[in-house]
N, C-alpha and C positions, 0 to 999 in steps of 0.2 A: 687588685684595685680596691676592693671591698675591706681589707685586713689594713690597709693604708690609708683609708677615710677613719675606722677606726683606732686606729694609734692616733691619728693626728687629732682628733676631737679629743681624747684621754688623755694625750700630751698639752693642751690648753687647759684643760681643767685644771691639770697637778700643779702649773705656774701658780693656779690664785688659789689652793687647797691648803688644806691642817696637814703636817707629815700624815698624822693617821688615814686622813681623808686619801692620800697621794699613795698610803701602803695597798688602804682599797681597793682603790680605781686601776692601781699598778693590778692585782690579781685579775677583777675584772678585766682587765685588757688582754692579759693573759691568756684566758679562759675565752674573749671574744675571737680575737686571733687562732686560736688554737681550733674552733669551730668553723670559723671560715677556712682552714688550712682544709679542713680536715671533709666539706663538702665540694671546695676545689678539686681534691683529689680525688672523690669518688665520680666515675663516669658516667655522665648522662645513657640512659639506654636508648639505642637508636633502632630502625628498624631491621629486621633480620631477614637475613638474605644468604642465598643459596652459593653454592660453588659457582655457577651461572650467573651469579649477578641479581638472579629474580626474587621477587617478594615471597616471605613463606607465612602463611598465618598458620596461627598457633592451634592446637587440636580441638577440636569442637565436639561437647558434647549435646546431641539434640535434643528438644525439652517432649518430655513423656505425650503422648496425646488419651487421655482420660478416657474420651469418649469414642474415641478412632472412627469418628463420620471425616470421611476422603474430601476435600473441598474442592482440593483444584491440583493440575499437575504440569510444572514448567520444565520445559525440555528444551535445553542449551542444544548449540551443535558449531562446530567450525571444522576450518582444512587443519590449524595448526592445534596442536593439544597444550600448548602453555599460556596461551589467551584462555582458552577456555578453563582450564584448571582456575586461573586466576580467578577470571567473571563466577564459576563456581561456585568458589570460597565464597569472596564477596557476597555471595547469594544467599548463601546458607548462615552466616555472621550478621548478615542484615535482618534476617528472618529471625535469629536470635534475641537482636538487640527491639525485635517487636513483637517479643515476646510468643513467638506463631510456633507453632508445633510441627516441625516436619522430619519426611524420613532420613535426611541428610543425602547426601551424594552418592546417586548411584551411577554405576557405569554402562551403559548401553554397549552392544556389540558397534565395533566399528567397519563403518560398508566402504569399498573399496568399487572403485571404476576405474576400466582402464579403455583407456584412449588407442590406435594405431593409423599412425598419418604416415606415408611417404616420402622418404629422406631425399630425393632428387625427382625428377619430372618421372613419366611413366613409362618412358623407355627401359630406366631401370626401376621395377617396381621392387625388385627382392632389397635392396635396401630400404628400408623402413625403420620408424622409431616407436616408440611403448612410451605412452606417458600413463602413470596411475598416481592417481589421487584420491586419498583417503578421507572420510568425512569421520571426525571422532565427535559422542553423544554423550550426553549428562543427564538427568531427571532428577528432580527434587519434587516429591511428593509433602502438600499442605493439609494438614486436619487441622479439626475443631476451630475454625478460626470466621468470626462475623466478615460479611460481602463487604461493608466499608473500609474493615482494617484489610482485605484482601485486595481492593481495589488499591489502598495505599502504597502498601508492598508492590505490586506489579508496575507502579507508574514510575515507582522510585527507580525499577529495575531498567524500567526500556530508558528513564533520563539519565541513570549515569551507566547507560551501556559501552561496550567496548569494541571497535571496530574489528569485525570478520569472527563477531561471535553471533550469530544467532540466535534468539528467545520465540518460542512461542507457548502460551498458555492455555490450558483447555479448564474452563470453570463449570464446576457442576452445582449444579440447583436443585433442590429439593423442596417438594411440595406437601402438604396435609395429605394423609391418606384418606381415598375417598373425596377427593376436590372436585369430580367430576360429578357428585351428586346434584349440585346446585347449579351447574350448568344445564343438565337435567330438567331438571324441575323448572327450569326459565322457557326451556324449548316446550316442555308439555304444557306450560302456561299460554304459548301462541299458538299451540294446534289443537288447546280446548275451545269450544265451541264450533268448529268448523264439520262441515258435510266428509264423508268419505270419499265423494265423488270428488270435492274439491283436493282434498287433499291426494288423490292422486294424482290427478289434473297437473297440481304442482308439482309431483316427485317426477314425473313423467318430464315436464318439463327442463327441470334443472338436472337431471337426467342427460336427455339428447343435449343441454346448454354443454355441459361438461364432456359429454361426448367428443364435442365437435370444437373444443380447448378454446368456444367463449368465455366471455367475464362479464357478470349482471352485480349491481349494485344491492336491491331491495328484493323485487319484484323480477321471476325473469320474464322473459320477451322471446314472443313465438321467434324463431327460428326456423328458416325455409330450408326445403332438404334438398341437398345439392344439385337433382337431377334440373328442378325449376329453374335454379341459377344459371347452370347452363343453359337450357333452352333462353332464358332470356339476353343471355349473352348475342347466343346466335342469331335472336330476334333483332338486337341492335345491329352485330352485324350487318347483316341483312338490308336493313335498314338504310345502315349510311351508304354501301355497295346502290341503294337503288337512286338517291337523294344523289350520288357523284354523277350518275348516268344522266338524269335529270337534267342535272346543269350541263354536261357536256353537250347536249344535244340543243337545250337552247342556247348556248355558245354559238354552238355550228350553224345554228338557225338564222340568229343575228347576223350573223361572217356570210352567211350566203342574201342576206336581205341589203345589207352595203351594198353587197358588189353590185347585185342589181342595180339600187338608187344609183352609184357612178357609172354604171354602162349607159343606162336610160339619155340623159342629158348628152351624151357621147352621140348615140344614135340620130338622137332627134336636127344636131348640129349639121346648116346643108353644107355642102361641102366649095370649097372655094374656085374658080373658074381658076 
């Protein structure tokens, strides 16, 4: 279609041209044609695929890590191994194209369970079946790479993931050597000026608090030791045991002061000739 818009534009010009102008534009048409011929005939590259039909990405080489501080480590896992190869790839081509350092594709042992259920009721139990299912594993190990571009990568991964592959991520963090100086020094700043007495008073405290797997805010708070608890328990017991007896008795007390008042009027009544 392309080689036939250009003749026919070449062909209108040469109607109103000089011959020479027309010997021109004749070459030029030539030579247009001849290059549209000639990218028609070379074939688009498409994507490449296996004897199976499945997507193959092309060999990856992973980029050096300078420094080799470990950042974070993501570990694939599925039942099938050609989901997960794929999700793999993908993993490792993305970490590429973000420039991230890692140790490319490694393989994990793959763990194997098996199953044995009974092939009819249990009259017959020696018929039986064997189901085993395999779980295949991947890791790709991340260096030298900042927590934001880390977080990048990881969120890119779990949104364009692939069903019956699983991902999980373990990120490590590092801190200044020596960061627990100044933590230090903050705690010695609230237990300067205080008595000895006091401050055992409080280790004593928060002490039996933890003991006994309370939770205090600031300040902790005496804490009763169990045997009181109970006694006091038993005291309420007790208690309500005597407050039921109480009323039951003046119930029965009442129920017997009726009947009186109705017999009374009863008695008193003379009796009819």
């Amino acid at each position: 279609m392309a080689s036939n818009r250009v003749m026919g534009s070449i062909g209108a010009l040469a109607r109103t041209a000089r011959p020479s102008a027309v010997a021109s534009t004749s070459r030029a048409a030539s030579r247009a044609s001849s290059s549209v011929a000639s990218v028609a005939a070379t074939p688009t590259k498409e994507v490449e695929l296996n004897e199976d039909g499945l997507l193959v990405f092309p060999k990856l080489q992973p980029l050096p890590a300078p420094e080799g501080v470990h950042v974070a480590t993501v570990h694939l896992r599925a039942y099938h191994p050609t989901n997960l190869d794929l999700y793999s790839e993908f993993a490792a081509h993305t970490a590429r194209s973000l420039r991230i350092p890692t140790s490319g594709i490694v393989r994990l042992p793959t763990t194997k369970e098996l199953n044995t259920v009974l092939k009819s009721p249990f009259v017959h139990k020696k018929a039986q079946q064997n189901f085993e299912r395999k779980t295949h594993r991947r890791t790709i190990k991340v260096f030298d790479t900042e927590r934001e571009v880390l977080d990048l990568y990881l969120r890119y991964l779990r949104r364009n993931g692939i069903a019956g592959v699983g991902i999980k991520a373990y990120v490590h963090e590092y801190v200044e050597y020596g960061f627990a100086r100044g933590e230090i020094a903050e705690l010695e700043g609230q237990v300067k000026g205080k008595d000895a007495a006091e401050l055992e008073k409080a280790t004593a405290e928060i002490v039996k608090a933890l003991s006994q797997g309370l939770e205090f805010d600031d300040e902790p708070k005496a804490v009763d030791a169990p045997e009181a608890k109970r006694e006091e328990k038993l005291e309420k017991v007790e208690a309500e045991k005597e407050a039921e007896k109480e009323d039951k008795l003046e119930r029965v007390q009442e129920e017997a002061a009726e009947a009186e008042a109705a017999a009374e009027p009863a008695a008193e009544a003379p009796k009819s000739s």
